[in-house]
Structures are given as structure tokens and as C-alpha cells.
N, C-alpha and C positions, 0 to 999 in steps of 0.2 A: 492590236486588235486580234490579228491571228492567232497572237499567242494566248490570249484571252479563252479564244473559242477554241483553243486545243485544252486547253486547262479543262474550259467547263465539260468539253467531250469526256476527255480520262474522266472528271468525279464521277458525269451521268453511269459511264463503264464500271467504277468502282462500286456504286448503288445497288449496279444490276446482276453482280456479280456477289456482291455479297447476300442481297433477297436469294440468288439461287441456291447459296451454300446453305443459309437458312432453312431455305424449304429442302433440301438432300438430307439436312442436320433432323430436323421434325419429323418427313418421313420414317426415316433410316431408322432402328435400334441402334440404342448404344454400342459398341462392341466394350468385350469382355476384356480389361488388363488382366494381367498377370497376375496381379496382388488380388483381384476379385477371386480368378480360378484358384488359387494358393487358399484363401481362406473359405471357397466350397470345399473341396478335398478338405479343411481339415475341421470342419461342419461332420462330414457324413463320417472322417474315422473319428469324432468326438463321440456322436451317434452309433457307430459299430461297437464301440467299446463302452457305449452305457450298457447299451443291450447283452452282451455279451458276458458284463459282471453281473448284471441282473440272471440273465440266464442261469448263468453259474449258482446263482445261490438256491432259484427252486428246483431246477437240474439235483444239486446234495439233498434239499431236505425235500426230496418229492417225494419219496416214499410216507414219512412222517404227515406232510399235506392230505397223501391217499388214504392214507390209512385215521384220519380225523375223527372219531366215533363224539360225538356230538349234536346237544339241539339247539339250535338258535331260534332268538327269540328277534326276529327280522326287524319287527314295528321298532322295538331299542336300538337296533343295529343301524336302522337307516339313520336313526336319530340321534348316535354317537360320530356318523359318516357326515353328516351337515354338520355338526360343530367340528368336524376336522377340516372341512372347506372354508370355514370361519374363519377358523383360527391361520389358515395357510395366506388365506386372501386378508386377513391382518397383517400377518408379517409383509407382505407386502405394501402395505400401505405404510407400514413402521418403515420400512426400507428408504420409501420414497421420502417421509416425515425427516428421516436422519439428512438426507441427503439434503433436502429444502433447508434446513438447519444449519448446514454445512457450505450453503452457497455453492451447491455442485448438481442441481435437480434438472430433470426433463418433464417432460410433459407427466401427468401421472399414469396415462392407460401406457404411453410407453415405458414407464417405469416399472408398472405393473405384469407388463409383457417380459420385459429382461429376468426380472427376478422371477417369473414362473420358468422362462427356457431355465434357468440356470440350477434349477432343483433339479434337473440330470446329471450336473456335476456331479454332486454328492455321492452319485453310484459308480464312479470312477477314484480309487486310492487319492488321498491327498486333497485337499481344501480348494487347490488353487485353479482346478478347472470350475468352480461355481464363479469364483471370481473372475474368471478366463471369460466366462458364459456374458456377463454384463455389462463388460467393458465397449464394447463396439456402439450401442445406440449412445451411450455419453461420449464416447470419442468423438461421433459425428456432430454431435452437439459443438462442440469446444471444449467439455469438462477434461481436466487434466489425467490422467489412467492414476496419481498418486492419489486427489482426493478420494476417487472413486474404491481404490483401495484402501485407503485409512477408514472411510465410510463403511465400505466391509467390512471391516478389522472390530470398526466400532459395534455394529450389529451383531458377529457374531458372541464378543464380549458382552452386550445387554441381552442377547437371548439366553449365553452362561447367568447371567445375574438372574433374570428371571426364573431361568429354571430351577438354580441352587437355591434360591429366595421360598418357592414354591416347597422344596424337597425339606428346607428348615423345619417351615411353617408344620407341614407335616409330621415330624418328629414328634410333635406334640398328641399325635393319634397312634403312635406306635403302636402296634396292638398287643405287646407286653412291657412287662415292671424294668427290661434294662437300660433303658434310657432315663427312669427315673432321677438318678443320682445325677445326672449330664444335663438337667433342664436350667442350669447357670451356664452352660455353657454354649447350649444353642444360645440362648438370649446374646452374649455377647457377641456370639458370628452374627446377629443379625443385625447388631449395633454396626460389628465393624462394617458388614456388607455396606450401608450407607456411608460411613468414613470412605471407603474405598470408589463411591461414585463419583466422589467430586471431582469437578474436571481440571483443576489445579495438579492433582496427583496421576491424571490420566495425561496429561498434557507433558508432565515430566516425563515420562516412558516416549511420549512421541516426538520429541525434541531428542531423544538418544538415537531413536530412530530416523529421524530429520537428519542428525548429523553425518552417522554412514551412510544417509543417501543423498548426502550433500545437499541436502534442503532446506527451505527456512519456513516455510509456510506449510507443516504438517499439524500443527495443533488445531482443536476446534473450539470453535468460537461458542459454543455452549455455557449460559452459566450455568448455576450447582441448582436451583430449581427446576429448568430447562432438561436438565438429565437425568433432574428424581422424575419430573412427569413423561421421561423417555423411557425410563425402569419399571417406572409403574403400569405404564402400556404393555411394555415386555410381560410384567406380573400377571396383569387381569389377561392378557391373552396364552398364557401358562396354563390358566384357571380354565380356560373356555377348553383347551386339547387337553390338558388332566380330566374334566368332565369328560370329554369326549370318550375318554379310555375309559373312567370308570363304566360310563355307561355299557362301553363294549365289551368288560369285564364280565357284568350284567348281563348282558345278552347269552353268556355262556354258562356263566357260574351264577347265583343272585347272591348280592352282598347288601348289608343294613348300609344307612346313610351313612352314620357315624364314621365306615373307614370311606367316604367316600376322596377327603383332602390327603388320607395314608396315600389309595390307592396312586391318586394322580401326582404324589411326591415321587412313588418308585418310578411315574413315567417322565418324571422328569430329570429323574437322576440317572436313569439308563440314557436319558439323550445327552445329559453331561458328557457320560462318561464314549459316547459315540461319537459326540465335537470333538472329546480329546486325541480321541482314536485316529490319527490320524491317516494311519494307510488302512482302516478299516475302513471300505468304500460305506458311506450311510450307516456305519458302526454297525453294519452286519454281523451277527454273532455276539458283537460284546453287548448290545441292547438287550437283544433275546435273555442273554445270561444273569443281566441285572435283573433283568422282571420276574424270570424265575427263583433267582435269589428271593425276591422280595417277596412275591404274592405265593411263596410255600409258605410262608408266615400265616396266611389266613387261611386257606383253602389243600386239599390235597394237590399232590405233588404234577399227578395228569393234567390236572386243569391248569394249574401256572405254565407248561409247557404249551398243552394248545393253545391260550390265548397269548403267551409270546409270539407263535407262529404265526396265529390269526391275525397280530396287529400288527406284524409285516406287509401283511396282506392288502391290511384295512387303509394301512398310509401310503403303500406303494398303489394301490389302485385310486385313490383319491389323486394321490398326486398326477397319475398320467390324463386321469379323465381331467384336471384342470389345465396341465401344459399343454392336451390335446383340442380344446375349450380355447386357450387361446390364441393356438396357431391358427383354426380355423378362423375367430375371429381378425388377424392378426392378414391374413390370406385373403380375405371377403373385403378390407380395409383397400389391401393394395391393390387389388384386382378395382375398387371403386375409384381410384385414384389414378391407375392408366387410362380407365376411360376417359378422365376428364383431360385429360393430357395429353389424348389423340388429337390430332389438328384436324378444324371443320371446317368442311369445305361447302363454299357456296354455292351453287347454280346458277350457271350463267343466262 
């Protein structure tokens, strides 16, 4: 019996000991490890060094900026500046769509949140800070860091298709006779372009890939229709930022409709060739270069150089008012989210 009533004293003691640890646990803030402070620190130098390449570029070309002699036509401008918000808040949901696809998805405003931080990557050399940018809210999830990067890999590959898709299609507006004799030849890049989506032939490259990274599950489970109507999302939202640009084009210069698919092939092949570019942070310089290549074609030489500058402008301030868009909302989230998770206390 006594030992009875000593047992049940110890559980009653363990009960009241653990309610307390509880209520010090619910009070208290969490405290910070190690690995939290490790990845702020390398948050704010990710952050010093977007800003700082950014800096860097209107820093060179600020005289050029100043010296802008130019009329804008605003009403078009604001209206080239919404289909660039369109089209950003597309790839975003394309991002999310790959992933859902891929058995590797999160909620979609948090998907939609990762992939807006991560467009600061792009203004730091090298590919691999956007994907650096993404990886944390699918980690916390349980998504493995390989799909999430095959997922990217695959993305940045259908946003190349769509673009070179776009730039083809254009070829056909050229706005002189030398492409004449080559119009057997685009047609065949755009036969093959679809040869090349199928995911049989995309899957071979990722099982080579699979193998040096001693993995077995890097292919995606997509079939071949599944990835023309991933292509073709890529395409029609090519179409909506090619507008975007003609439009902005328009605003500086005015152009007939006719070069309107020209125009937004050169904006797509300057972004090719700025995916390729790989330690050009956001293909600073080699974009500018393609567009003025392109649009001395139609217009004088001043104005393909302004609007190169101007549509640095036009995408770099769109993009921040977006990623700043949804930190606040992203801030307004969490802060609604500690309150509910404050402990309420009753009145005695």
C-alpha cells in the first residue's frame, strides 16, 4: 500500500512538473540555434550582394540614365508594366504547376512567395543562388533539395523553349528579305523543338545526371502531352512579356502592329541568351546588347539604345515592387500567426 501511494505521489509530481515546463515552454521565445543564426547572416550577405551588383550596374550606366532625352507615353507604359506583372506572377504559378507535377509541391502562396524571393538571385553571377533562394520552405516541408532542383532545372529549360519558340515564330516578321531563303529552316527547328520535349529524351539526360549523383529517382513522371501543355503555358506567357516589351517599345518609339511578334522575339532571344550567360548576374549587358542588335533593324540607332536601358528599368522595378509586395504580405501573415499562438490566459 505504501508503496502504492508513493508511486502515485512521484506520477502526481511528474504531472506538475511537466504542466510547468509547459507553461516556461509557451511563455518563453524560442531561443535561436546556431544553424538559424548561420542561415540570417547568410540571408542579409545574400541581400548585400544583390544590392551591391545591382548597384553596380546603374552606378556605370548612370550617366546614360541622366542624360535620357526622351517622351513617354505613360498610359502605354503603365500598360506594358501590368503585363510584366502578369507574366512574372505566371511563372510563378508555372513554377508551382511543374512542381505539383513532379510530386514535390507546397502550398501555392508559399510557392508563390519562394519563387518571388528568389528572383534576387538572378542579380548575383551564376544560376545557383535563385535555386539557393527556394530550397528552404520545400525543405521544411519534407520535399527532397534533389526534386526541387530537377524541378528548377526543368523550368529554367521550358522557359528556354518558350522563349527560342517565341524568337522562331518571329523570324517569320523579320523586317527584311534575309531570312527569306532559311524559312525551311526555321520550320524544321520548330518541328524539332517538339521532338526535343518529349520526356523520354528529357529523362535520358536525367538518369546521367541521376547516375553521378548516385540517384535513382531524378526522372519526371510527366507524359509527352503533360509537357507540350507545360510548353505551351511557357509560350503563351512569352507572348503576354513579348507584348509587354512591344508595348514599352511604343511608349518610346511608335511601331505598326505588324513588327509587333518581331519585336517580342528579340525580347526573347536577349533573355536566352542572358539564361546562358551564366556569370552575367540577370544577363546584364549581354540583353541590352541583343535588343540593340535587334531593334537597329527597325528604328534609329538612339532609340534601340534607350529602350534597352529603359527595359532594365522597367523589369528591375517591377520585379522589386513584386518581391516587396510579398514580403509585406508574407510579414502581415506571420505576425497574424504569432498572435494566435500566444497563450490566453483566463481570469480567475
Amino acid at each position: 500500500m505504501e508503496d502504492k501511494e508513493i508511486s502515485e505521489n512521484n506520477t502526481q509530481e511528474e504531472i506538475k512538473n511537466t504542466e510547468t515546463e509547459d507553461t516556461v515552454n509557451t511563455s518563453s521565445p524560442k531561443k535561436k540555434t546556431k544553424k538559424d543564426r548561420i542561415l540570417q547572416i547568410v540571408k542579409i550577405v545574400f541581400l548585400v550582394a544583390v544590392f551591391a551588383f545591382m548597384g553596380r550596374y546603374f552606378y556605370r550606366n548612370w550617366d546614360d540614365i541622366k542624360n535620357l532625352d526622351m517622351k513617354l507615353n505613360w498610359g502605354i507604359f503603365a500598360g506594358s508594366m501590368l503585363l510584366y506583372f502578369a507574366y512574372k506572377l505566371m511563372l510563378a504559378g508555372l513554377w508551382h504547376y511543374i512542381t505539383y507535377l513532379y510530386n514535390a509541391s507546397i502550398r501555392l502562396p508559399d510557392a508563390i512567395t519562394a519563387y518571388l524571393y528568389s528572383i534576387l538571385g538572378k542579380y548575383i553571377p551564376g544560376k545557383v543562388f535563385m535555386l539557393a533562394a527556394r530550397i528552404p520552405p520545400y525543405k521544411e516541408k519534407g520535399v527532397p533539395i534533389r526534386k526541387v532542383t530537377v524541378a528548377f532545372l526543368l523550368e529554367n529549360v521550358c522557359t528556354l523553349l518558350g522563349a527560342g519558340f517565341l524568337f522562331l515564330v518571329s523570324l517569320f516578321f523579320f523586317p527584311n528579305d534575309l531570312l527569306k531563303d532559311y524559312m525551311f529552316a526555321v520550320v524544321l527547328f520548330v518541328i524539332l523543338f517538339f521532338i526535343c520535349i518529349n520526356p523520354k529524351i528529357i529523362n535520358f539526360f536525367l538518369r546521367i545526371v541521376g547516375r553521378l549523383m548516385k540517384k535513382d529517382d531524378m526522372e519526371i513522371p510527366f507524359s509527352y502531352l503533360q509537357m507540350i501543355k507545360v510548353v505551351l503555358l511557357f509560350i503563351c506567357n512569352w507572348i503576354i512579356v513579348g507584348t509587354g516589351f512591344y508595348m514599352l517599345t511604343c511608349s518610346i518609339y511608335p511601331l505598326p502592329v505588324s513588327q509587333w511578334l518581331y519585336v517580342g522575339g528579340i525580347y526573347g532571344l536577349s533573355a536566352i541568351i542572358g539564361i546562358i550567360s551564366l556569370f552575367a548576374p540577370s544577363g546584364i549587358g549581354v540583353r541590352e546588347g541583343i535588343l540593340i542588335l535587334g531593334l537597329n533593324l527597325i528604328m534609329p540607332n538612339e532609340y534601340s539604345v534607350i529602350i534597352s536601358i529603359v527595359s532594365r528599368l522597367w523589369a528591375t522595378i517591377a520585379e522589386l515592387i513584386l518581391i516587396l509586395g510579398a514580403f509585406i504580405i508574407n510579414t502581415v501573415k506571420k505576425h497574424k500567426k504569432k498572435e494566435k499562438e500566444k497563450p490566453q490566459f483566463s481570469e480567475l
